[in-house]
GUZA-795256 format. One line per 3 residues: their letters; for each residue x negated, y, z negated of N, C-alpha, C. Coordinates in steps of 0.001 Angstrom, whole numbers, plus 524288, in hexadecimal, padded with zeros to 5 digits. Layout:
N
a = X,Y,Z,X,Y,Z,X,Y,Z  ... $
//
This chain:
129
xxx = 8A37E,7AE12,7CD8A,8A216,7B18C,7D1CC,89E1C,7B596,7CFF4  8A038,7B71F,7CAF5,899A6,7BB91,7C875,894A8,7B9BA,7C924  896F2,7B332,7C7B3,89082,7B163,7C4BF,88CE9,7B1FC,7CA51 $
xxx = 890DF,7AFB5,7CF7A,88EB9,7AE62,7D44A,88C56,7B3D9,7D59E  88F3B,7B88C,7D5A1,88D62,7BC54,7D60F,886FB,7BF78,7D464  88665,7BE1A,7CF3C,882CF,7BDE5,7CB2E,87E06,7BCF6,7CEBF $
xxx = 87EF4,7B5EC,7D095,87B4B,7B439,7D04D,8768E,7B530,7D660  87C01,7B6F2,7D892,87B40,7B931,7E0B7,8783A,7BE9F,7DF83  877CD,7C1C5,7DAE5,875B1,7C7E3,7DB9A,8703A,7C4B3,7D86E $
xxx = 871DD,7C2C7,7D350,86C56,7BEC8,7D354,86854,7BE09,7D68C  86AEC,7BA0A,7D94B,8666B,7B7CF,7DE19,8666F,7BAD9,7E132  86969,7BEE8,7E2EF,867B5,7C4E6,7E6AF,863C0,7C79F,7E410 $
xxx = 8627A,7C73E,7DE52,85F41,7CBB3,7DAB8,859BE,7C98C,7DB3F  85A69,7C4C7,7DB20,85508,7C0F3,7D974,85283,7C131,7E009  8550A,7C078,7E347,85496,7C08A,7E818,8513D,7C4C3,7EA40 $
xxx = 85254,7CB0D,7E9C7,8505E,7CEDE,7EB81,84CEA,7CFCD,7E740  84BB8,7CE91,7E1DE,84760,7D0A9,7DF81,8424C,7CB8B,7E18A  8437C,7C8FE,7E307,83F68,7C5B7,7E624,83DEC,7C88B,7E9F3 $
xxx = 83F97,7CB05,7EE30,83E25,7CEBC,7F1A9,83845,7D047,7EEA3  834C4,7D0A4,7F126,82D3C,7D33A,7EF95,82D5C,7D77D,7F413  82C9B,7DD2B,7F13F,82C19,7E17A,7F598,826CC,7DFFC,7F809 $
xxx = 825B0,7E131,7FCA1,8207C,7E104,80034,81CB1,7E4C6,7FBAB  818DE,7E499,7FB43,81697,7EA51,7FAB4,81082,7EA3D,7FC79  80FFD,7EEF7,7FE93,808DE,7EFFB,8005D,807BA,7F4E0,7FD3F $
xxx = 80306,7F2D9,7FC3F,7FE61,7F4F1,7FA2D,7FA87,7F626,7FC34  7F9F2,7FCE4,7FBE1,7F566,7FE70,7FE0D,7F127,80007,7FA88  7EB87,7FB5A,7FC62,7E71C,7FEEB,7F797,7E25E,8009F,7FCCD $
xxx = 7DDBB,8029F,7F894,7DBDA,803FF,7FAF1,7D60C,802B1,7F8C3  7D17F,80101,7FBDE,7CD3E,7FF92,7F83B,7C7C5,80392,7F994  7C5BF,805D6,7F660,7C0FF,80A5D,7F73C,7BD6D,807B2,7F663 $
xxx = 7BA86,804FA,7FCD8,7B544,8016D,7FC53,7B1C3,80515,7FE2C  7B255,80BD3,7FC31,7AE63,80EAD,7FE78,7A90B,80EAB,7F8FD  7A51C,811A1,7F7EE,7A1C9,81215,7F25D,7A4DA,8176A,7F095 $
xxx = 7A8E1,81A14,7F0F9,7A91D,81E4E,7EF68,7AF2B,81E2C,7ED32  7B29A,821C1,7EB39,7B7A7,82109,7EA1F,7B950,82345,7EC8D  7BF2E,82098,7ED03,7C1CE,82558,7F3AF,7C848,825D6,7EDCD $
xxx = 7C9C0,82AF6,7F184,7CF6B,82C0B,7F0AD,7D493,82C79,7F409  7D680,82A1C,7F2D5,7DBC1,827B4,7F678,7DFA3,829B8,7F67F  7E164,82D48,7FA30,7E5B7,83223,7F7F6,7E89B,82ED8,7FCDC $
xxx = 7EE4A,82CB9,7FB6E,7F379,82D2B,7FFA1,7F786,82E9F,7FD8C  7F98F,82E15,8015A,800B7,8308F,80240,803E8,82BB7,80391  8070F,82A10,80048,809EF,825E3,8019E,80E58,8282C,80266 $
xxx = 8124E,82476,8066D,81805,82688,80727,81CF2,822D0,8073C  81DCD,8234D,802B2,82192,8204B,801ED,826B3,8227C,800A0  82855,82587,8046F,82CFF,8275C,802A0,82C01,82CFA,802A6 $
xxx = 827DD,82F45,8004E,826FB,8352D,7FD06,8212E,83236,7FE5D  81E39,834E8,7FEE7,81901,836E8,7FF47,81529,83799,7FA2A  81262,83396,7F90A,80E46,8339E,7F3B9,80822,831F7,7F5F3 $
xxx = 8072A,8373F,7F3AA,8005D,837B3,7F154,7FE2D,8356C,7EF79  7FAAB,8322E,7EE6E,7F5FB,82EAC,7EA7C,7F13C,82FDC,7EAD9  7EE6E,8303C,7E83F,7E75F,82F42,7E8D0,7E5F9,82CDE,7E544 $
xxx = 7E2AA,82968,7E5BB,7E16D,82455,7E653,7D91F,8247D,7E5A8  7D70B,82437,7E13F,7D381,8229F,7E1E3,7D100,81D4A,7E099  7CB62,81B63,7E446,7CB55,81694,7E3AF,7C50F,817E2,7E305 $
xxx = 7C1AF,81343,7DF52,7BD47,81342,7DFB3,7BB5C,81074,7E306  7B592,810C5,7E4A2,7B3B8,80EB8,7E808,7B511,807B7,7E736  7B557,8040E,7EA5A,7B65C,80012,7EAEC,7B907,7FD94,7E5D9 $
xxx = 7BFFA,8012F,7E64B,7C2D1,7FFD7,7E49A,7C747,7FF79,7E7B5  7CE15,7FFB4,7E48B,7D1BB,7FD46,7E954,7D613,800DB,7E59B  7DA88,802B1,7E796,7DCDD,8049E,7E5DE,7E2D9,80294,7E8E5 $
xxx = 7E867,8038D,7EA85,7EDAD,80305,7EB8A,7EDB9,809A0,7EA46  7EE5E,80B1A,7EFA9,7F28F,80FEC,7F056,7F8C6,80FD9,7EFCE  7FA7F,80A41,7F078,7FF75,809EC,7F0E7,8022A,8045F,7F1E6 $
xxx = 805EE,8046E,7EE9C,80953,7FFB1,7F051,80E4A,7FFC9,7F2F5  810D8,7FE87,7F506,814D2,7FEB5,7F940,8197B,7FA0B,7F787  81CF8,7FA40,7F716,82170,7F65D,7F6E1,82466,7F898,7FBA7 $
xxx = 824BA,7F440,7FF98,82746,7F3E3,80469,82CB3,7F332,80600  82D63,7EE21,802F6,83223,7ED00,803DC,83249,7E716,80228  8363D,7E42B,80451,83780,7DDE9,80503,835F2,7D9E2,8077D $
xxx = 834D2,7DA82,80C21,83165,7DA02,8107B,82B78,7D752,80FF9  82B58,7D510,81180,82368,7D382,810EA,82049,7D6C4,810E8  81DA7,7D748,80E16,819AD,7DE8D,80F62,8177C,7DED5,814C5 $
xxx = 815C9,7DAE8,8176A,81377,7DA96,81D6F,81830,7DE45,820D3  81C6E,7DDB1,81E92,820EB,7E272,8214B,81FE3,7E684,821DA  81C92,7E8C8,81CDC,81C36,7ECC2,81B18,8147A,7EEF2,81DB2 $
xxx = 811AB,7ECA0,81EDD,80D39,7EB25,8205D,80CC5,7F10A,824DB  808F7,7F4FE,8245F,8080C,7F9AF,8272C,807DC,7F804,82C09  80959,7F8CD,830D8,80A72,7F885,836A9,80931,7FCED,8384B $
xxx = 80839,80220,835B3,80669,806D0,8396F,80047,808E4,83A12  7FFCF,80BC9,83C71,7FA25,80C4D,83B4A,7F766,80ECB,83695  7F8E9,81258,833A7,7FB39,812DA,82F1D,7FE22,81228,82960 $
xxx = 7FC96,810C1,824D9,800DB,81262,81F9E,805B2,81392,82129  80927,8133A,820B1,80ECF,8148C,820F3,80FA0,817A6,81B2D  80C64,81565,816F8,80D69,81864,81221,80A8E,81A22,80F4D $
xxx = 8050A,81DEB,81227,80272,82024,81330,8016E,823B5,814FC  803AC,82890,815FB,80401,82D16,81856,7FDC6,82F42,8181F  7FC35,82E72,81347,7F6DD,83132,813CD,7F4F7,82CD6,80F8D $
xxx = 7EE04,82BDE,8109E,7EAF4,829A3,80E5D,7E503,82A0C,80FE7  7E41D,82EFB,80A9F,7DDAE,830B6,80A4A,7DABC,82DAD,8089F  7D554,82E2C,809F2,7D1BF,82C39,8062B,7CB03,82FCF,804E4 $
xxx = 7CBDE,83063,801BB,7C6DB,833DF,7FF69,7C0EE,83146,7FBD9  7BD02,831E2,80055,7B8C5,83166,7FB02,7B73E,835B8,7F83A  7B900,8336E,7F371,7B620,8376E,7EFD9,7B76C,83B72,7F04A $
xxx = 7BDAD,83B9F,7F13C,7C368,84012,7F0B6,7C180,84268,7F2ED  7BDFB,8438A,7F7F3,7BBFC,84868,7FB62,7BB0A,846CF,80194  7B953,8414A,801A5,7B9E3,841AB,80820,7BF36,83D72,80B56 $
xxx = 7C178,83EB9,80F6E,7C4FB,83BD8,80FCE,7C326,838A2,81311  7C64D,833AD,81186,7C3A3,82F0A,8172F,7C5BD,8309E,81D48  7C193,82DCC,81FBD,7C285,82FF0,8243B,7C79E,82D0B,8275E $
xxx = 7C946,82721,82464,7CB74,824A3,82639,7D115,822AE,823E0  7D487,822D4,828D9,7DA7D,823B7,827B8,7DC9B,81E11,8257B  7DCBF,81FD6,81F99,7DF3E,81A4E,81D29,7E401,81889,81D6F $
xxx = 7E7E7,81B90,81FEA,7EC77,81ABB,82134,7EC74,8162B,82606  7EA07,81517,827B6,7E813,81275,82DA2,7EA22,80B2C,82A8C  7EE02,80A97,82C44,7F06F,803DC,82BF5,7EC19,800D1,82C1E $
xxx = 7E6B7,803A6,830AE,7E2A7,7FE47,831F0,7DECA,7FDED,82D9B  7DDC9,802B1,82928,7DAF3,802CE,82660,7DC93,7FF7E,82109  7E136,7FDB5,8217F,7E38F,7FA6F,81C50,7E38E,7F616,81DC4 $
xxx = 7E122,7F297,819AE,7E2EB,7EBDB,81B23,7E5A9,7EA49,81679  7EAB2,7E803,81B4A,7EE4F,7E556,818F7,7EDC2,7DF35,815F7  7EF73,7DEDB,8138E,7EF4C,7DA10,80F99,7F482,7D7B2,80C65 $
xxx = 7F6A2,7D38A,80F32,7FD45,7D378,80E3A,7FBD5,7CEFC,80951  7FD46,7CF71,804AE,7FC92,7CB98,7FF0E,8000B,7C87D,7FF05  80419,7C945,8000F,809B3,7C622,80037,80DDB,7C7BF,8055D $
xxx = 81222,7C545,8040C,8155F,7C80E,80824,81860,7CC20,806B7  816D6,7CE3D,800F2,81986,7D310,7FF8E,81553,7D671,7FCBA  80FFC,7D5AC,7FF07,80CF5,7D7FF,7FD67,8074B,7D896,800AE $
xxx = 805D7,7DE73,80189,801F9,7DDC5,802D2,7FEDE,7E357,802BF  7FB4E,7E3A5,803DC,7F49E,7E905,801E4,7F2D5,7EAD3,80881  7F3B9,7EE47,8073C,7F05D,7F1F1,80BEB,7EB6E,7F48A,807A2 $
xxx = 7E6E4,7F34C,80BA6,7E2A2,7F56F,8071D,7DD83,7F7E1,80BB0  7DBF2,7FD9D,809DC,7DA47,7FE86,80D3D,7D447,801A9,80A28  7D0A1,7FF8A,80D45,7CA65,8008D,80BED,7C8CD,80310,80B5D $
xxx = 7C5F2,8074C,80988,7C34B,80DB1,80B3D,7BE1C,80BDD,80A6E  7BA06,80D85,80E6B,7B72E,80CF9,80D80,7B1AF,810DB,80EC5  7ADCC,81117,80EBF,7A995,81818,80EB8,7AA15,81A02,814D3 $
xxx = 7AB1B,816AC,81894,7AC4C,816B1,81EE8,7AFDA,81A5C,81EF7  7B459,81B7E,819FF,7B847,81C5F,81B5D,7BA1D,823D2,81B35  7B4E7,82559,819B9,7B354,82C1D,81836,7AE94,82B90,81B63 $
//
């Protein structure tokens, strides 16, 4: 009866570490000629600060996200808005701010890699100051 026991939390153990959390990734790519700086506020729980610089036509990840169990498409933004994003600046040349609200769902394109993985990646470009 042990061994049977043993072998049922076994195949319960092996079982749930197969579970793959969803996770998204947000980057961001500066196809402007100048360098911008990327100041947000993420909220996950408690409220964190970053800034973030990128050179001109380079790519950076503000952030990675582990979701849950679920397919990440679960997890996939539906508002018009970041949900985990409270605030997200962008500066050329740490002095002018863009004119345009990067928090905006329509300004990110989605890109699902797997079913437990996928990139929100969003453009800046000289239009955008």
């Amino acid at each position: 009866m042990k061994f049977r026991s043993y072998i049922t939390v076994l195949l319960f153990l092996s079982f749930v570490a197969c579970e793959t959390e969803a996770a998204l990734t947000y980057n961001i790519t500066n196809n402007a000629s100048f360098p911008v700086t990327v100041i947000r506020t993420r909220a996950d729980g408690q409220l964190f600060t970053d800034t973030f610089k990128i050179a001109p036509n380079s790519q950076i990840t503000i952030a990675e996200n582990g979701e849950g169990l679920d397919v990440v498409s679960t997890y996939k933004e539906v508002l018009d808005t970041l949900r985990r994003f409270p605030m997200i600046n962008i500066y050329k040349n740490d002095t002018q701010k863009a004119k345009t609200d990067f928090r905006k769902t329509s300004r990110w394109t989605y890109n699902e890699k797997s079913k437990h993985q996928a990139d929100y990646l969003l453009t800046v470009t000289e239009s955008d100051f």
